[in-house]
C-alpha positions, 0 to 999 in steps of 0.5 A: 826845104831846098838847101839852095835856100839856106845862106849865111847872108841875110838874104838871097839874090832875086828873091824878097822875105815875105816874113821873119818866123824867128831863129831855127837852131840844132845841135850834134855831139859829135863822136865820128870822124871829125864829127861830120854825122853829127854836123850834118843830123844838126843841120837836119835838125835846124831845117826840120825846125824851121820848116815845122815854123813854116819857113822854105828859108834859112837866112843867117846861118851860123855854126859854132863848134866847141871841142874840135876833133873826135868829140866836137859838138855842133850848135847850127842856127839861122833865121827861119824865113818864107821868100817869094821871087822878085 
């Protein structure tokens, strides 16, 4: 999935949703710095999820983060979609 195609908004700009798959979620336990390699294997996670629903879009996304620092934990969470160009 590009990640041109992944937003916080519920939609994108020049492009219409086709079809709602449900939510596309991943989680990290962070133990690096600032937790950034456990943000980013949620992240993966997530998109790997949706795209395994079928979905070339995440809409929605959300991130919440309990225990900021050296053991952060990452739960990342979106709509998983398939748009078309307008």
């Amino acid at each position: 999935m590009d990640s041109k195609f992944i937003t916080t908004t519920p939609d994108f700009h020049g492009y219409k949703i086709t079809r709602y798959l449900g939510m596309a979620c991943g989680y990290g336990n962070g133990w690096g710095k600032f937790g950034t390699s456990s943000y980013d294997e949620a992240f993966h996670q997530m998109i790997n999820y949706a795209e395994q629903l079928g979905a070339n879009a995440i809409v929605g996304l959300k991130v919440t983060i309990d225990n900021p620092g050296l053991t952060s934990q990452f739960f990342v969470y979106g709509t998983a979609v398939i748009v078309e160009a307008l």
